[in-house]
N, C-alpha and C positions, 0 to 999 in steps of 0.2 A: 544927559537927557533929564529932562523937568519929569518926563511923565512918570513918574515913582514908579517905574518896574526895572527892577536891577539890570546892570548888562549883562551879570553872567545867564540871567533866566535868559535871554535873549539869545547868548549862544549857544548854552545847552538846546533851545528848543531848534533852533538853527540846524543846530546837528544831529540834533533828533528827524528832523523834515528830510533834508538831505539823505540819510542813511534810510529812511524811509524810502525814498524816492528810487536809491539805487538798487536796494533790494526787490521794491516791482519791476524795476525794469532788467535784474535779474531773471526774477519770475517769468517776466513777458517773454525776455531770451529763452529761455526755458519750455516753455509752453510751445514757443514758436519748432524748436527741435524736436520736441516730441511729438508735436503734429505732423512732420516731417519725417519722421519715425513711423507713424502710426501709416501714414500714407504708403508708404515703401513697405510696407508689411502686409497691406492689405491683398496683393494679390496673390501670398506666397498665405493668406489665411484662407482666401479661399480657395485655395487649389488643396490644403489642406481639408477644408470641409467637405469640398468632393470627394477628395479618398478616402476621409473617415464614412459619410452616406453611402459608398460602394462598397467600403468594409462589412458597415452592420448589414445589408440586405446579403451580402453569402455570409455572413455570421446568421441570421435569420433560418438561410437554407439549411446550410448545418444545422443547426439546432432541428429543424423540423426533419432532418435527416436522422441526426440519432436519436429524435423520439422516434419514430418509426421504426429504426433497430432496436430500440428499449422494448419495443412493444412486441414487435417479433419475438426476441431473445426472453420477456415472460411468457412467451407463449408455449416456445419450445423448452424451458423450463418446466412452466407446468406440466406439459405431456410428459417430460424425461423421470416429474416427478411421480407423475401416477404412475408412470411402469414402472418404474423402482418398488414403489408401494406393493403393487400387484406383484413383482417378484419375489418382494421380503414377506410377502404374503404365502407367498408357496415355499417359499424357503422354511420358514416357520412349520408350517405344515408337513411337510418331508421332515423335518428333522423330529419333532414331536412324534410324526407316525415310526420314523428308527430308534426311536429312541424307548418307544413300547415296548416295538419288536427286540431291542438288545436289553430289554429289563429280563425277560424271558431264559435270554441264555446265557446272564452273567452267573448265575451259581453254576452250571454247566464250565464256562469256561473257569472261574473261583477254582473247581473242585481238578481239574484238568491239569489247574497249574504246580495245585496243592500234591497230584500225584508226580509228574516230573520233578518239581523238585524232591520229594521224598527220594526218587530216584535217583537223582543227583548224589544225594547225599548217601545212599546205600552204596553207590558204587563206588565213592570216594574211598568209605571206611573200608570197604573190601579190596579195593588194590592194596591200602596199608594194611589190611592184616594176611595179606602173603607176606614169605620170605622173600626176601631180594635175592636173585643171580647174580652173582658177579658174570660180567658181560664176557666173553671172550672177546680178547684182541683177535684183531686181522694180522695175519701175519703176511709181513712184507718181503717180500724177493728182492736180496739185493743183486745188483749185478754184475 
């Protein structure tokens, strides 16, 4: 060829075009399958959609179900809590008012315990300062 452009530029570009060529129509294959995909899919998405929008609406109910136990259960907390209060309230009270009254007779009871034991102890020392018996045996019948 006269026209000064080498032949090998001519079949690199050649091959270039080509290989171009086959990879859109590649693609087009491609494209053409996944449309065909997408179409077959479509009714199995929305039969999906529906049970997900029937899901959330009793997910909705629930939710507004256990906020209305949430709110019950602070309620009847709080009441459980003020009686508590008002118990430990009298509790308090009762034991402070006993504990007045047993300030009163602990040197009473102090002095009570201090004399039994003295007792204890007196009796102790006086069994050991008797003389021990010797115990008499039993005597046995033999037969």
């Amino acid at each position: 060829m006269s026209s000064g452009i080498p032949v090998i530029w001519l079949w690199v570009s050649g091959l270039f075009f080509f290989v171009g060529i086959a990879v859109f129509a590649a693609t087009l294959a491609l494209l053409l399958k996944i449309l065909k995909m997408a179409e077959e899919l479509q009714p199995k998405v929305d039969s999906l959609t529906t049970k997900v929008e029937v899901l959330v609406v009793k997910l909705d109910k629930v939710a507004d179900r256990v906020e209305e136990t949430m709110v019950s259960v602070k309620t009847t907390v709080d009441g459980v809590g003020g009686r508590a209060t008002g118990i430990m309230g009298s509790v308090e009270t009762f034991t402070r008012g006993t504990s007045t009254r047993l300030e009163g007779f602990a040197p009473i009871i102090t002095g009570v315990m201090a004399a039994y034991k003295l007792f204890t102890v007196f009796k102790a020392a006086r069994s050991h300062a008797k003389p021990k018996t010797k115990s008499k045996a039993l005597l046995v019948k033999k037969k």
